[in-house]
C-alpha positions as CSV (number, residue, x, y, z in Angstrom):
1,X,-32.1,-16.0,20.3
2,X,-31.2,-17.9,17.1
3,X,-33.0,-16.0,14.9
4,X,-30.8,-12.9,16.1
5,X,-27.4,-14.5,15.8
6,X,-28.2,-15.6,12.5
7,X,-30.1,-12.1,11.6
8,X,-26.5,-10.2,12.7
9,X,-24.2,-13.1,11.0
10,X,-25.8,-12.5,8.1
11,X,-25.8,-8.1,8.1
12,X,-22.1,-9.0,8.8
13,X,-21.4,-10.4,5.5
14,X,-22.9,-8.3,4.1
15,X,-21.2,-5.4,5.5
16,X,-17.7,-7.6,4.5
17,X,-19.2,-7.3,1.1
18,X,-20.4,-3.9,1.0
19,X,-17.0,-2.4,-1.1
20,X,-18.4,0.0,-3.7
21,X,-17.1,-0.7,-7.3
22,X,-14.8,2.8,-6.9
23,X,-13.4,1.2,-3.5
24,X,-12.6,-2.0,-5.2
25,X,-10.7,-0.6,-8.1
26,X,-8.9,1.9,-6.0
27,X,-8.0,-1.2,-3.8
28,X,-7.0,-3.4,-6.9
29,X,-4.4,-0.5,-8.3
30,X,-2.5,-0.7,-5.0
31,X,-2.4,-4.7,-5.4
32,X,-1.0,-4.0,-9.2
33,X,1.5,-1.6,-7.8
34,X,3.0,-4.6,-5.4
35,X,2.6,-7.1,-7.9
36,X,4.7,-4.7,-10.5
37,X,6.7,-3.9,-7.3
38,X,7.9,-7.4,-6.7
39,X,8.2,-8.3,-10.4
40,X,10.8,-5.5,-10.4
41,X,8.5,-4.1,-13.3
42,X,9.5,-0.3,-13.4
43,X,7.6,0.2,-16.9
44,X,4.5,-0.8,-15.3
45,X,5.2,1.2,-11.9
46,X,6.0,4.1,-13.7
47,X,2.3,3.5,-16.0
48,X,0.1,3.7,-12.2
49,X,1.1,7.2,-11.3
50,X,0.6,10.8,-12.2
51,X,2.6,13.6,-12.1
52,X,5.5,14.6,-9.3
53,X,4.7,11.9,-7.3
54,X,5.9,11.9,-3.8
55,X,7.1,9.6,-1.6
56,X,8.3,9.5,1.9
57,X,8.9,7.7,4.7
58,X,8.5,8.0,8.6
59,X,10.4,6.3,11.0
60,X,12.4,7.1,14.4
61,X,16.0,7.4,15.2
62,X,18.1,5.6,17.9
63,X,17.3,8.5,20.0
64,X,13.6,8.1,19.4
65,X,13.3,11.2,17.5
66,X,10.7,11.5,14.2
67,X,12.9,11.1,10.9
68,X,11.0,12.2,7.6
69,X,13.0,11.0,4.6
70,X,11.6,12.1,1.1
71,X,12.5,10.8,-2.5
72,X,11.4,11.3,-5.7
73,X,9.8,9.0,-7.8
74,X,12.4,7.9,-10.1
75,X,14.9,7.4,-7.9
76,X,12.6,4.9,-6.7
77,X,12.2,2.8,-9.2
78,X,16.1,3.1,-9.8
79,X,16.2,1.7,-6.6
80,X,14.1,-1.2,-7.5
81,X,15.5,-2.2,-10.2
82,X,19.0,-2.5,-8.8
83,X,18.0,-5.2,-6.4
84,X,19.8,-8.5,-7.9
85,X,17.9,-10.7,-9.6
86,X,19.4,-13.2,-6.8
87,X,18.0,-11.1,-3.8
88,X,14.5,-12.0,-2.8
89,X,11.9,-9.3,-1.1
90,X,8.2,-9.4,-0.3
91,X,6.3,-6.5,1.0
92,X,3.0,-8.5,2.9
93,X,0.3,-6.3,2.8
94,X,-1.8,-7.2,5.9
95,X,-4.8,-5.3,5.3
96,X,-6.6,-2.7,3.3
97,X,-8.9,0.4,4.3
98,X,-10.2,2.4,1.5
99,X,-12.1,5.7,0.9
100,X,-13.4,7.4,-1.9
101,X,-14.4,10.7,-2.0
102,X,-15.7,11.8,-6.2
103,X,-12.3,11.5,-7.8
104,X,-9.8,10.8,-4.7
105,X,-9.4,7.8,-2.6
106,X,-7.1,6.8,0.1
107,X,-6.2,3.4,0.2
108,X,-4.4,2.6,3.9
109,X,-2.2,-1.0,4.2
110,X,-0.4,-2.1,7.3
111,X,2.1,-4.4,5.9
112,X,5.4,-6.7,6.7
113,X,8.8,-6.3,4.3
114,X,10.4,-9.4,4.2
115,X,14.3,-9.3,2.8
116,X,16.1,-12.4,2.1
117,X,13.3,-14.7,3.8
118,X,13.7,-12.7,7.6
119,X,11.6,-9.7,8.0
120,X,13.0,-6.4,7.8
121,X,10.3,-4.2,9.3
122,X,7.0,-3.4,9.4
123,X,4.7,-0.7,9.3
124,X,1.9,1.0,7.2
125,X,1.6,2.4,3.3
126,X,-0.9,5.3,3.2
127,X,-1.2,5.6,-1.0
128,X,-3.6,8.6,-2.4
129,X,-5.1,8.4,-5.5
130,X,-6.9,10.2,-7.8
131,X,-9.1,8.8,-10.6
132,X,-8.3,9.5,-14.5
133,X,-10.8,8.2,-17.0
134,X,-11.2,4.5,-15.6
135,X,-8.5,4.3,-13.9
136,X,-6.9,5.1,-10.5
137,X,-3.4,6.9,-10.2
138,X,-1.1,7.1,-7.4
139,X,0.1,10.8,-6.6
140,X,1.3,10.3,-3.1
141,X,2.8,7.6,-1.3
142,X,3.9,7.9,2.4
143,X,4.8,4.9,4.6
144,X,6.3,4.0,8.5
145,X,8.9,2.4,9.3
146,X,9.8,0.1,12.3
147,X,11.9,-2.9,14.0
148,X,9.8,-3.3,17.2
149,X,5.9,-3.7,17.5
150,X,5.6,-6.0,14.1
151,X,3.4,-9.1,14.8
């Protein structure tokens, strides 16, 4: 009975471990995003993506209906770099799920978004990619939105 617990123990780590190289860079562009994101770095946000990139958001009214709202990239990162310098946000990413498929890769992260140290909502980032050269662009970014449910 040992020998099985540690047999399955040890073909779980391995599993943990078992991120392809493409899975792990594709990962590690959406951590650069957040870290440009928080650093209020529009240069370098503007650097990880490719073409008209689109974002959007879902999230419910106060009737409970499904609101989509859409925005364009720049206005984006006009957005973020209005925030005061005095004003402090942090978008906790909770998790990440990542497939590749060749050139694409969808990189899924539920996440917390923290404003002025009390947190604002919650919800989940679904980012798609595709690969140019080395590297991994964002060319789609769609998110939820919500106040109840968070952890």
């Amino acid at each position: 009975m040992k020998q099985l617990l540690l047999i399955f123990s040890f073909l779980f780590v391995l599993s943990l471990q078992a991120q392809n190289p493409e899975e792990k860079a594709a990962k590690q562009a959406v951590v650069k995003f957040f870290e440009a994101f928080h650093k209020q770095d529009t240069i370098a946000l503007r650097a990880m993506t490719k073409g008209d990139v689109r974002l959007q958001s879902i999230s419910v009214d106060k009737e409970g209906k499904s609101i989509l709202n859409e925005s364009k990239y720049g206005q984006f990162l006009k957005n973020i770099a209005s925030i005061p310098k005095d004003r402090t946000f942090e978008e906790k990413l909770l998790d990440f799920n990542v497939q590749v498929d060749g050139n694409m890769a969808n990189v899924w992260t539920p996440y917390e978004f923290w404003y002025q140290g009390k947190m604002s909502h919650c919800g989940v980032n679904s980012f798609q990619l595709m690969k140019e050269g080395d590297s991994w662009k964002i060319i789609y970014l769609v998110d939820t939105r919500r106040r109840e449910g968070c952890k």
